[in-house]
N, C-alpha and C positions, 0 to 999 in steps of 0.2 A: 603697624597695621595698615592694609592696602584700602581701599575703598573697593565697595562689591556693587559694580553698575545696577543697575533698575530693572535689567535686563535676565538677572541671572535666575533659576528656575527658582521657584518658593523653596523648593526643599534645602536648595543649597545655601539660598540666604540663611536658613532658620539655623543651618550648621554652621556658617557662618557666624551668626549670633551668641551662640553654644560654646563655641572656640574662643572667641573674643570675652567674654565671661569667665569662662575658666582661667584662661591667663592670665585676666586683674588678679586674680585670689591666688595666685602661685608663689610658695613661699621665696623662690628667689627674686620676686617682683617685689615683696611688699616688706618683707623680715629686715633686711640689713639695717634701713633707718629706724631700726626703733631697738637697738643694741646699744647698750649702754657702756661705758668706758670697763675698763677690764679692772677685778678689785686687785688692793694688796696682794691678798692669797690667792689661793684658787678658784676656779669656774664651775660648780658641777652643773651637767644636765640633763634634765631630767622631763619624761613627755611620754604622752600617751593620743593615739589618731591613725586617722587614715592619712594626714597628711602629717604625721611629726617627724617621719621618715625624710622628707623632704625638707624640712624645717630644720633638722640638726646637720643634714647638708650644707643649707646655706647660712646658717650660724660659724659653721665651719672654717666656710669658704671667708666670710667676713674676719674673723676672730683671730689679732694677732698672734703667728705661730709661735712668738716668742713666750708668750703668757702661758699658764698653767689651763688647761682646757682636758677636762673627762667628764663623762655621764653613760646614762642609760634610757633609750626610749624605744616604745613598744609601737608598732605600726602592723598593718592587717598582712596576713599574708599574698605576697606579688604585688605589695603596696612600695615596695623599697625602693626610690631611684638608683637609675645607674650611676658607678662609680662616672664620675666628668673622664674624660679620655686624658685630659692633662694631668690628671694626679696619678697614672700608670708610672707604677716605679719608685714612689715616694712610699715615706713611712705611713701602715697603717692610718684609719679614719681615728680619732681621738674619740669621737664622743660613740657609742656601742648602739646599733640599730637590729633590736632584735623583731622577730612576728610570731605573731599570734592570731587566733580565730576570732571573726568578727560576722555576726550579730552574737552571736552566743559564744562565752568563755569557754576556754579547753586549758592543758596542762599547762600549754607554754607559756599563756599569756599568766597563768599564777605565778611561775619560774621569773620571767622577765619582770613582774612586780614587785617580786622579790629581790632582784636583781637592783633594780630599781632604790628599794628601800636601803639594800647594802652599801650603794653607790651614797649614800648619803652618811655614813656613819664619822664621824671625828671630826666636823664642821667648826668654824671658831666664827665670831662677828668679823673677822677681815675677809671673810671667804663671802662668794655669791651664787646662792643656785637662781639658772634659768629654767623653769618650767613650759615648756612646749606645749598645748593643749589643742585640741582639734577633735571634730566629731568622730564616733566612733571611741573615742578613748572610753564609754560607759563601760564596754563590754570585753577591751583590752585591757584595762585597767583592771585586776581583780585579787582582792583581800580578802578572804570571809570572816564575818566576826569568829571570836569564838567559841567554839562548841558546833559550829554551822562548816560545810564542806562544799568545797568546787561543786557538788555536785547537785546539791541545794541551790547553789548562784544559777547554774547552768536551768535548770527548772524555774526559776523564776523568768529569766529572760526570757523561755519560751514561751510561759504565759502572757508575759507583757506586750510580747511580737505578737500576739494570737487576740489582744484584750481589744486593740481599736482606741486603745489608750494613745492621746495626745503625748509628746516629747516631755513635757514639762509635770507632765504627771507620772509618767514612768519614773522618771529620774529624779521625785521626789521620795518614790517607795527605793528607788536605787543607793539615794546618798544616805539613807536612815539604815540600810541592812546591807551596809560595808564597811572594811574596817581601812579604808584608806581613802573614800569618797568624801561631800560633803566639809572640806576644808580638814580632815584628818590627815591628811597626805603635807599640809602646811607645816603643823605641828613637828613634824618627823624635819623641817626643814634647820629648826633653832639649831643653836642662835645668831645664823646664817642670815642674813637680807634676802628675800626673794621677789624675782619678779617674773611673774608669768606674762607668758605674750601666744594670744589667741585667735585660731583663724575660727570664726562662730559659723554653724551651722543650727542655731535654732532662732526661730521664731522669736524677734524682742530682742537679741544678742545679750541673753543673759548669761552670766556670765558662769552663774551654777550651776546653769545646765549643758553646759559646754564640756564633753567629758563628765556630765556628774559633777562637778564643779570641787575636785581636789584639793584645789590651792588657794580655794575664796571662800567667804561666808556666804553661811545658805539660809537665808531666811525662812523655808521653811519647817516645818514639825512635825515632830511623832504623829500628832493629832491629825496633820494632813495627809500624811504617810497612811495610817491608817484608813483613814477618809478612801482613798486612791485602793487602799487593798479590799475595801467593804466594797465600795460601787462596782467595781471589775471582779469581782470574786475570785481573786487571787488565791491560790492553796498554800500557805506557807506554816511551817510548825507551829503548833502552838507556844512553845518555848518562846521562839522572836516575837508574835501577837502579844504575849504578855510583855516581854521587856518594853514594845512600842508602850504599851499603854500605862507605866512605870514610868513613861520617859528618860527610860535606861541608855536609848540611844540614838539622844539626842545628837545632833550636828556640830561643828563649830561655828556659830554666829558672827555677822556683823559684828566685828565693834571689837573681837575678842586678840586678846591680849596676843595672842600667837601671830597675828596678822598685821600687829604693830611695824614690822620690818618690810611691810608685801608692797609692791605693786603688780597693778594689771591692766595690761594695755590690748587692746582688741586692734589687729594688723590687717583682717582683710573680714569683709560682713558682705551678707546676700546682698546689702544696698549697694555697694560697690560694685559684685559684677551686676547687677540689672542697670546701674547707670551707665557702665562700659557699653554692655550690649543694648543699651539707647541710641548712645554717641554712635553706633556701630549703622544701625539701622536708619539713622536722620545720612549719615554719608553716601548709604544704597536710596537717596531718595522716599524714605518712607516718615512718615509724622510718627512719632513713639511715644508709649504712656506708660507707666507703670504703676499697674495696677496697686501693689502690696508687693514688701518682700515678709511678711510673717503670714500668709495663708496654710491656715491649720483647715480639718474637719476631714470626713473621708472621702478617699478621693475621689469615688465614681461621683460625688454630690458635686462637689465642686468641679470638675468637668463639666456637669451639667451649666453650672452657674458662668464657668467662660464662656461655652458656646453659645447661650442666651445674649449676654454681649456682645459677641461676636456677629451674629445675627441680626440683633439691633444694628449695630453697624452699618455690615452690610446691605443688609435693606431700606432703613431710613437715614443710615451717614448721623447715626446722633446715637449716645452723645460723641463717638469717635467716629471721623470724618477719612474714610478712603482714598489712596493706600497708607493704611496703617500698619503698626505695629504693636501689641500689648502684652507687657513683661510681666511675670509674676515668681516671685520664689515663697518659699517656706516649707513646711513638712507635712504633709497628707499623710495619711492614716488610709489600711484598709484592715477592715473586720472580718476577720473568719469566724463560720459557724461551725456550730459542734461537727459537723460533717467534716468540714477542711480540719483535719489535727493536725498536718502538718503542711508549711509556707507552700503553694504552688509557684508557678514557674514565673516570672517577672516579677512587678512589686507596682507600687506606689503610681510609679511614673506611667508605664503602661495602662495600669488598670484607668485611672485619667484619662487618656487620649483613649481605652475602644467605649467608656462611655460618654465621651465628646461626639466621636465617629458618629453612635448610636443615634446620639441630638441630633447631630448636624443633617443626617440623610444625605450626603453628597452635594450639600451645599458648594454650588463651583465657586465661589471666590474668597475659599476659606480652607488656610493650612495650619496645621499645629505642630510645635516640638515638645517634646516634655523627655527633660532628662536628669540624672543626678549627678549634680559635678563632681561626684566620686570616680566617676565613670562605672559605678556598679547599682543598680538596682534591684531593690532584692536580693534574691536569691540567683538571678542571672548571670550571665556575664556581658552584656548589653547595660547601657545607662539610661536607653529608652529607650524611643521610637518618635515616630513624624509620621503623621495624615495627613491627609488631601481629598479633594471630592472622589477622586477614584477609589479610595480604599474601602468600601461597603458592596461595593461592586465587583471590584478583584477578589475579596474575599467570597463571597457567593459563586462564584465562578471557579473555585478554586474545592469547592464543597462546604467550607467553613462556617456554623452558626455565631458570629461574634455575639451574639444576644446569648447563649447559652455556655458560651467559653466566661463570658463577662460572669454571671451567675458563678460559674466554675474556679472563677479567679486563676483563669488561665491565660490573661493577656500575655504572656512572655513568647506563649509557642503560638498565639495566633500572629505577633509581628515579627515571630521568626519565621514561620512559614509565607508570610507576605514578602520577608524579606526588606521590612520598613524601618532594621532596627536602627539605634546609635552606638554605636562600638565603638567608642578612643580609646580603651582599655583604661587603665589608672591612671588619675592624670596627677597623683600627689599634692592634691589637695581637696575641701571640702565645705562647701558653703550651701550645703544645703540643695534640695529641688530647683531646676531652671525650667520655666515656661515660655515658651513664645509662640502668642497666635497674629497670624498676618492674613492682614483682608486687603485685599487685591482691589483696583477700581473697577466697579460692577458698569455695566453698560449703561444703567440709568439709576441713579436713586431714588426711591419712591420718599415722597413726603411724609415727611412723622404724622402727620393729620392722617392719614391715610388717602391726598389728593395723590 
């Protein structure tokens, strides 16, 4: 990584920062050392994400060719890295990378679960599956119980994307009303050893809610499941309401017997890249702080809550002292109302930075990034965008009401029409939302007193 002078314009720094983050969490960066010796038998593998595409890559790449090596992992579609130019010509990839649809389930990703589960059949204790796990695997990942249909799964997602529901609550109604989430997906491993190895994309790095948490115990219950389906007013058949409250369908817990053979190793965490893009930003000259990698709630709010900071800052140099830098990851939420039935155009990251913009009023010595190191936000094909004092202004000038796009949850086509977006396209892997705001040294600091 090169050093980026003091010099370079704020936006380039903040991509700069963006870039150098996504990199830590890249499965060929972080995956190898944590591969365990190869067993007696054979290898299977098995994985679900936006990044396991990438992960069964460099699994690959590590994994001596001599040994018994196959599996099956499901990744979003255009999430697939490319073949390496040096394996032009050699046999076939060994482990099977198929795609499917991501936020909401479709046929394929049922197919490649399936596949998945096939991929496991005739296992003995000398054999080892590696499970691959990474964000996104909630909605790649898909079993319906019985009696319940793809098309039921599919309806429920879209509620939950639509509820304003935190990660940790979706995905507690998700591992209760699947028939392979919730450590069910372990079970199907006997009497194999297994170890999962996970790049987290939630809040806390827990580990059940990483993908829905397949391959580990999930502490939580029917009772909370249901909890989650009451407060959001979830539509779900009566049929599944009752079994929740039977405790028919129940999870696989901590502790249980099935998990006896498991381990689970967490390979790359939003702390990670924000410490990266610390180290990144003290080399350009700038003082770095990081705020939180688990910031939940919605996102125009928390917007709000950086720019305030920000502000402070700026104006009185307290309690962060100018030129700075302030990190933050974790998963924002935005809520649609009955009006939005369906996603508009950007997502999470966006709707953030136009109501920061909104705060800030053109504050000059304040720019922001906010992106998702999926490289997709939303429904976009953008990971986000970047402000600066100009962007309230160009947009007015250009005719755009961002105060009524904002309303509209239309951030995606106001900083495409600004032309402010962030596009790396997939970068094969997934740690969640990245924030970076930089405050510039203002010409004079006023005293916190207000002298």
């Amino acid at each position: 990584m090169g050093n980026v002078e003091t010099t370079t314009a704020p936006s380039g720094l903040l991509r700069h920062l963006y870039d150098v983050a996504v990199a830590r969490a890249h499965p060929a960066q972080v995956l190898p050392a944590h591969l365990p010796a190869p067993p007696k038998g054979r290898t299977v593998v098995i994985g679900a994400g936006k990044a396991s595409g990438a992960m069964a890559r460099a699994l690959e790449a590590a994994w001596p060719t001599d040994r018994p090596l196959s599996g099956v992992v499901v990744t979003r579609y255009g999430h697939v890295p490319p073949q390496p130019a040096a394996s032009a010509g050699l046999s076939p990839p060994r482990i099977a990378i198929l795609e499917a649809a991501h936020p909401v389930p479709d046929e394929a990703g049922l197919q490649a679960t399936q596949a998945m589960v096939a991929a496991l059949h005739g296992l003995t204790p000398d054999d080892l599956v590696i499970a691959l796990m990474s964000g996104g695997g909630s909605a790649l990942l898909t079993l319906p119980l019985p009696g319940w249909s793809l098309q039921g799964e599919q309806d429920l997602h879209r509620q939950l994307l639509r509820s304003g529901a935190a990660i940790g609550e979706m995905n507690t109604v998700r591992r209760h009303l699947s028939a392979i989430k919730g450590g069910r997906l372990a079970r199907m491993c006997g009497p194999a050893p297994l170890l999962t190895l996970a790049i987290s994309d939630v809040p806390g790095d827990r580990l059940e809610d990483i993908a829905s948490g397949p391959t580990v115990g999930d502490p939580t219950t029917c009772a909370e499941a249901l909890s989650v389906i009451e407060r959001f007013r979830l539509d779900l058949p009566p049929a599944l309401i009752a079994a929740l409250r039977r405790d028919e369908l129940e999870t696989v817990k901590p502790g249980d017997a099935a998990l006896a053979e498991h381990q689970a190793r967490l390979i790359a965490t939003p702390m990670n890249m924000l410490q990266a893009a610390a180290q990144a930003a003290r080399e350009a000259g700038y003082s770095a702080c990081i705020l939180s990698d688990r910031i939940e709630g919605e996102a125009r709010e928390v917007g709000k809550v950086h720019t305030a900071l920000a502000l402070q800052a700026a104006r009185y140099g307290s309690p962060f002292r100018p030129p700075c830098v302030l990190l933050s990851g974790g998963e924002t939420t935005v809520t649609l109302d009955e009006r939005a039935q369906e996603l508009g155009s950007g997502g999470r990251c966006t709707e953030f930075l136009l109501s920061a913009a909104l705060a800030l009023q053109g504050e000059p010595s304040v720019w922001m990034l906010a992106a998702d190191t999926d490289g997709i936000d939303g429904h976009s094909e953008a990971a986000g965008a970047w402000i600066g004092p100009h962007t309230l202004g160009v947009a007015q000038a250009m005719g755009l009401d961002p105060r009524a796009m904002l309303e509209a949850h239309d951030s995606g086509r106001f900083f495409e029409t600004l032309g402010e977006r962030v596009l790396p396209g997939p970068t094969f892997t997934n740690v969640n939302d990245f924030r970076a705001v930089l405050i510039s040294q203002p010409d004079g600091v006023r005293d916190a007193s207000g002298g």
